[in-house]
C-alpha positions, 0 to 999 in steps of 0.5 A: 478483497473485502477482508484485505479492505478491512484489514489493512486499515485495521493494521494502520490503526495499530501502527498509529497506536504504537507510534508513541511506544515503538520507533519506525525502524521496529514498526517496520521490521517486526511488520517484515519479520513477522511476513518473512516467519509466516511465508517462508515455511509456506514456500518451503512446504510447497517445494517450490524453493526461493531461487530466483529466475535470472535478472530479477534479483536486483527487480526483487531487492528494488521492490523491497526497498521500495515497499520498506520506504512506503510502509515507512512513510505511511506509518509516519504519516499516521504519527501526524494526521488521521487515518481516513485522512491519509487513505484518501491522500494515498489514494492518489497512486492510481493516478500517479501511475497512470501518469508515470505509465504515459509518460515514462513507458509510453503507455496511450492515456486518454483524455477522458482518463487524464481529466480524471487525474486532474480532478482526482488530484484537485479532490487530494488537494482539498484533503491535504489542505486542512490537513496541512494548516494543522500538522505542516509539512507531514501532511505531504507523508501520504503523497510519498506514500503514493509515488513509492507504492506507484513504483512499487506496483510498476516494479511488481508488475514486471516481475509478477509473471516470473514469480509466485505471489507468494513466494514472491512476498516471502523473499521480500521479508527476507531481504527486508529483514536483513536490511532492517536488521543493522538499522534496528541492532545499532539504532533501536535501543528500546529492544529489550525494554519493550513490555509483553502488551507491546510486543504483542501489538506488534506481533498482531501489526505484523500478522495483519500485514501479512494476512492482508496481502495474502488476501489481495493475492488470493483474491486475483486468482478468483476475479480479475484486477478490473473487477477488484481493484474499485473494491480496493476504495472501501478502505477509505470508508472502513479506514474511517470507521476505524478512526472513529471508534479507535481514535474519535478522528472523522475528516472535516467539512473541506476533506470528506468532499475531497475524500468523495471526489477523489474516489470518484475520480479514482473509480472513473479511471478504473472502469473505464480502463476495464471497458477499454481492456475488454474493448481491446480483447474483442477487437480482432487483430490487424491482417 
């Protein structure tokens, strides 16, 4: 989880470095293409094959989709504001997925949980806000990031018991691929004049990608969600690192202390679904 908190902004700040050179839709394909050529010889391999169990394909090209339009707009998001910046704004989803999960599929929210939420969303207010007096509108990009991912995690998690991970992540660069795929032959004209720095930047961006959700995948496997999930908040100060040596960014006065309320909110939020998780499993069931 430690490797994925570093590589994942590690990649965001190459997908900002190529923002100038490189449209979106290539960005985006080449971050799939590159998943998709080094996953499916793995699948493959493993024998497992990429049949589908019954009534998920449309659930797998939904979660494709949505993971298109989420690395879509955060790769948009780092055209305009800095990388630290956008982390933090993204890392409002906990909290959107708490509130989808209470109001859309019944799921018992506490008041404690639902105060965090709201003080995690006035901590994203303060980041955003300077943000906003400066860029304008793109400054909202970081939330669709959040409610996307929210839905994706949603998507994924009533999919994940029928599918491997891995397998899983190999037919959703196939399909991105061959929804991208029109977009970048009819819409990307600078194909063939990409120079060989460029299109080994891109190559990087998307063994990156890769590499890191393959990281977070193997890491569930050794601890549970409960124990990692906090972990996942050090890619704001990695993130911010990262900004500084690469691009001289740091957040100002107003958003590092939204930056420190909102992990804070959000690290509230993921404990205390941990205790009442353990909670529950000791609890003996009703007679």
């Amino acid at each position: 989880m430690l490797a994925f908190c570093v590589l994942a902004p590690l990649g965001d700040s190459m997908a900002k470095l190529l923002g100038g050179a490189v449209s979106l839709s290539m960005l985006v394909f080449v971050r799939f293409a590159v998943q998709a050529i080094i996953l499916v010889p793995l699948v493959w391999h493993s024998g497992a094959g990429f049949a589908l169990p019954k009534g998920t394909l449309h659930w797998t090209l939904l979660r494709t989709a949505l993971h298109i339009a989420g690395i879509g707009l955060m790769f948009s998001a780092l055209r305009f504001l800095p990388l630290a910046d956008a982390l933090a704004i993204a890392f409002v989803m906990p909290f959107i997925m708490l509130v989808l999960g209470h109001f859309v599929m019944g799921e018992v929210v506490g008041k404690h949980r639902m105060i965090a939420c709201i003080i995690g969303f006035i901590g994203t207010l303060l980041v955003i806000q300077p943000n906003f007096a400066e860029v304008g509108p793109p400054a909202l990009l970081p939330l669709g990031v959040a409610l996307v991912f929210a839905l994706f995690m949603m998507v994924t998690r009533k999919i994940a018991q029928q599918i491997d991970a891995v397998k899983l992540q190999a037919i959703s660069g196939l399909q991105a691929c061959a929804l991208l795929l029109p977009v970048i032959v009819f819409t990307t004209p600078e194909i063939t004049a990409l120079n060989s720095g460029t299109i080994a930047m891109l190559l990087v961006l998307g063994v990156i990608g890769t590499l890191a959700h393959l990281f977070m995948t193997w890491s569930l496997r050794f601890a549970p969600a409960s124990t990692l999930a906090p972990m996942q908040y050090l890619e704001i100060p990695f993130g911010t690192a990262i900004g500084w040596a690469v691009f001289a960014d740091l957040p100002n006065g107003l958003a590092t202390i939204g930056i420190f309320i909102t992990m804070a909110a959000g690290l509230y939020v993921i404990i205390r679904e941990g205790r009442l998780s353990v909670q529950a499993a000791k609890t003996p069931p009703a007679a």
